[in-house]
Steps between C-alpha positions, in 0.01 A plus 500: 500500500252475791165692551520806730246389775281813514301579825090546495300591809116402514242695718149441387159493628473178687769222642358204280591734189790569658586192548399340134677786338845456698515098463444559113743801455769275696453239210727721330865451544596865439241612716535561885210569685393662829168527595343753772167596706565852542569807298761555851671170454550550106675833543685430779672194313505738212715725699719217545530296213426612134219350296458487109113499511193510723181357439176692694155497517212750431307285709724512801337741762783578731776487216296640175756443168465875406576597848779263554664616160491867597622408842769275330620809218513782762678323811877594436654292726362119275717517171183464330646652191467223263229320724186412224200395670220320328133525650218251515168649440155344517357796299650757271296819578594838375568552855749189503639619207598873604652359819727263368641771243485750763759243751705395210362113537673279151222309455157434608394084433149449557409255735400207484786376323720209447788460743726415226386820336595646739878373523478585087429855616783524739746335299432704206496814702837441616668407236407854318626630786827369480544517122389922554781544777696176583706737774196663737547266775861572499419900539323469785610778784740276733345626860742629768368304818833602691295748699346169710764340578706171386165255522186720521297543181184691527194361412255813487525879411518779758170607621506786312547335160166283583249500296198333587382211302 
């Protein structure tokens, strides 16, 4: 029987993090792995494609993990449903604390950390996942995109569904 290959998406503080983090989750044959700059680019692939997991930073000014979780959990139109995100901290502050309850982040892993840790983390994290509901990517709200046409797919929300990051 062959490993489901689950999807992770990394947005963290800085590209050489990015970039370590990405090369060492890709290590792992069940793992695929897109990387982004922006909070923009994450949810606008998110809209597209689903993911199993994100991985954000506290340290990341324009895309803070608490932020990007609460953005991620209230935007209908991502089936972020099942999404888990995990959160790298450099500090775990009562303050750091509060917010990742308060966005519904899985797990905070304090930085700095081992790479392969880090893989350990997601690996472990989605295999709960699947052994708690094996069927939540399969009841994911099929969207109707017949509206646009036979070959247009949106990419953003109306205006009026914006909300500023």
């Amino acid at each position: 029987m062959t490993q489901p290959i689950n999807t992770v998406a990394v947005l963290v503080a800085n590209p050489a993090l990015s970039s370590i983090l990405s090369m060492t989750l890709a290590g792992a044959s069940s793992l695929r792995v897109r990387p982004f700059e922006t909070q923009l680019a994450l949810m606008t692939y998110l809209r597209l494609a689903p993911a199993d997991l994100v991985i954000a930073d506290f340290d990341s000014v324009p895309a803070r993990a608490d932020r990007l979780a609460e953005d991620l959990r209230h935007d209908r139109t991502i089936g972020a449903r099942g999404l888990q995100v995990i959160a790298l901290a450099s500090a775990m502050t009562a303050e750091t604390k509060a917010a990742s309850i308060h966005a519904g982040i899985d797990e905070v892993i304090m930085k700095p950390m081992s790479p392969k840790y880090l893989v350990e983390r997601v690996l472990a994290r989605l295999a709960s996942r699947k052994a708690a509901a094996p069927e939540r990517r399969t009841s994911l709200r099929k969207r109707d995109w017949s509206s646009f046409g036979d070959n247009v797919v949106p990419l953003f929300r109306p205006a009026h569904l914006h909300r500023p990051v």
